[in-house]
C-alpha positions, 0 to 999 in steps of 0.5 A, spaced: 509 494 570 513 492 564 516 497 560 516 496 553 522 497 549 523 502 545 527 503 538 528 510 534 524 511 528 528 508 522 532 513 518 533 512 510 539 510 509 538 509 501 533 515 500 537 517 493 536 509 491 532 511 485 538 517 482 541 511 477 535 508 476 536 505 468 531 509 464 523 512 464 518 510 469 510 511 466 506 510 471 499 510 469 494 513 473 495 518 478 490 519 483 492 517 491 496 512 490 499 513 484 501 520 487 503 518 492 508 513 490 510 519 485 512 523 490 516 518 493 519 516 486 521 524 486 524 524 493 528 518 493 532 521 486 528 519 481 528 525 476 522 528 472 524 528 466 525 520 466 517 519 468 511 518 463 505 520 466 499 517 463 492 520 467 488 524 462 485 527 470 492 529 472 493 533 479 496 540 479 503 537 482 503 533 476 502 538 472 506 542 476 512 537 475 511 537 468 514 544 467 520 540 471 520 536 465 515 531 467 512 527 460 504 527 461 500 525 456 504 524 451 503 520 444 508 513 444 513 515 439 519 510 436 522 510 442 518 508 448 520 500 448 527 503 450 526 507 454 521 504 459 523 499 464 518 500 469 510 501 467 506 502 473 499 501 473 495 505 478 488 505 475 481 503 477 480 495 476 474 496 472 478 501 467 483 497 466 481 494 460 481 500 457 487 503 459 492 496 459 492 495 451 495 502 450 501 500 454 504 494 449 508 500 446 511 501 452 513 494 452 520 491 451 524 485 453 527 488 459 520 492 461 518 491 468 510 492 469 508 493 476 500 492 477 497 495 484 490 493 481 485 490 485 482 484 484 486 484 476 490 478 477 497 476 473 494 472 467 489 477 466 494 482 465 498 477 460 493 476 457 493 483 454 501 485 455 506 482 450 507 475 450 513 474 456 513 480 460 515 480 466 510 482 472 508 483 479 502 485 482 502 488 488 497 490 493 499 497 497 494 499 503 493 507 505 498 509 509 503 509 504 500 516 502 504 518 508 510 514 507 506 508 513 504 504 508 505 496 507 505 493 500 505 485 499 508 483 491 507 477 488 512 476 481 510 472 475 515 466 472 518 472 467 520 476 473 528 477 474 532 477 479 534 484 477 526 487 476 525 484 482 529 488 486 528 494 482 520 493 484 522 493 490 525 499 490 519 502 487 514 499 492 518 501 499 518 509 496 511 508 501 513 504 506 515 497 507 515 491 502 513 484 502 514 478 498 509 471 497 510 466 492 502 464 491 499 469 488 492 466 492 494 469 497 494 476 495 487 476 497 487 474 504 492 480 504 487 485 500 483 484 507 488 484 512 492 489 510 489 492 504 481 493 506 485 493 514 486 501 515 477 501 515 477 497 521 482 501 525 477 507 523 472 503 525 475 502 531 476 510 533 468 511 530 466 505 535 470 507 541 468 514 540 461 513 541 462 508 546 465 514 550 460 518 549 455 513 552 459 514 558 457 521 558 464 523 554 462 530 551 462 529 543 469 533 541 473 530 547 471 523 546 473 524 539 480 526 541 481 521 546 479 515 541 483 518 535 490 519 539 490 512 543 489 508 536 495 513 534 499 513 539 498 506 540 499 504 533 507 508 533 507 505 540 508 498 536 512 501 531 517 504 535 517 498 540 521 490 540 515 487 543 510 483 540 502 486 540 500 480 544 505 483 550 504 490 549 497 489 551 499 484 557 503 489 559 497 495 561 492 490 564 493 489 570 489 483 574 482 485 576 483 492 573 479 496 568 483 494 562 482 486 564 474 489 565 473 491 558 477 486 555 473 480 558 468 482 554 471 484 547 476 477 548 469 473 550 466 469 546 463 472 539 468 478 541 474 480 537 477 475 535 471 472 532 468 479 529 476 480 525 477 472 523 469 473 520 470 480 517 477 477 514 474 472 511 468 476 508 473 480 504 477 475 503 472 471 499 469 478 496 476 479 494 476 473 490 469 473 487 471 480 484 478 477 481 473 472 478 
């Protein structure tokens, strides 16, 4: 059998990329996700002092970061246009009529506003911002929170080259960053990538009731479901080779791989179910974008 190739985990070459970073960050909105790219922020060089955190919720960590000198909460004072030159907005889609026209105070010519709302588009965040503000919508996924994540930006026509690489310095603090130029395609990212940790649960739910049902016992067949998908997953990783070749790679003609695969690759398997459910999310996706 083929071995796969393998490549070394990559190491950060620019882990203090946000020491020099020109100015406050306010990130609204700290729960997981904004939390999680907090500590990212943190740990590539940005310094407490230069954040504003507004989440009238706040975790200990960021209570905990505001003794360090962390602004949380604060009243906007005279200032603030100055000072922000990245607002990201982390909030639940259904507040952000609430918690957006707030942020005007924080806006100035040079301000960047980074939205990683769901289903809240780029015109109806310009329709509450200052007229000519530079924004990008971007779409994380989960894995962010332990530095895995992927995040997909799309910028508006008022974007710089310069915030555009500045947001992408702040989106990758999770892990990697791509780039579209039609903001349509948002959706189908939200139900590939956003909505797409869900199926790969679902996969370790599905495969450990199904080895059960082949007389596993209960913890052992939960254990062996959980580490395949996540030692699979970091085999993909670390590997040059594509999917479809890591999985040709471990089905041997006639064997028991090539058994099980016969049904999920048949018809009405896998590839129906997956393009069926992208879809659904897809259209969902839009419908809730309005």
């Amino acid at each position: 059998m083929k071995k796969p190739a393998k490549k070394p985990l990559k190491k950060s070459t620019d882990a203090k990329v946000l020491a020099a970073f020109p100015g406050r960050l306010v990130l609204v909105g700290a729960g997981k996700m904004g939390g999680a790219m907090l500590d990212g922020w943190t740990a590539r060089g940005l310094k407490a002092r230069q954040v504003i955190v507004i989440d009238p919720m706040a975790a200990k960590g960021i209570k905990a970061l505001a003794k360090r000198g962390l602004a949380l909460n604060p009243k906007p004072g005279p200032s603030a246009k100055a000072d922000a030159a990245a607002i990201v907005i982390a909030v639940k889609p259904q507040t952000a009529p609430e918690a957006i026209p707030p942020l005007g105070l924080y806006v100035g010519k040079s301000t960047l506003v980074i939205s990683i709302m769901a289903g809240r588009t780029i015109g109806f965040l310009e329709n509450i911002l200052p007229p000519g503000t530079a924004i990008v919508r971007a779409m994380p996924n989960t894995p962010a929170a332990i530095g895995r994540g992927i995040t997909v930006a799309v910028p508006n026509a008022k974007v710089s080259a310069r915030q555009r690489r500045l947001a992408t310095e702040l989106l990758a603090a999770t892990g990697s960053v791509e780039w579209v130029k039609d903001e349509k395609l948002i959706d189908a990212v939200t139900a590939t990538s956003g909505s797409g940790p869900a199926y790969v649960f679902l996969l370790v739910e599905a495969m450990t009731k199904a080895a059960i049902a082949a007389g596993l016992p209960t913890e052992l067949a939960g254990r062996l479901a959980r580490e395949t998908v996540a030692g699979s997953g970091e085999l993909l990783h670390r590997s040059d080779l594509d999917a479809a070749t890591l999985r040709q790679n471990v089905t041997s003609p006639g064997g028991t791989t090539a058994a099980a695969l016969a049904v999920l690759m048949g018809p009405a398997g896998l590839d129906d179910l997956m393009t069926r459910a992208i879809a659904a999310a897809t259209n969902r996706s839009r419908e809730l974008a309005g």
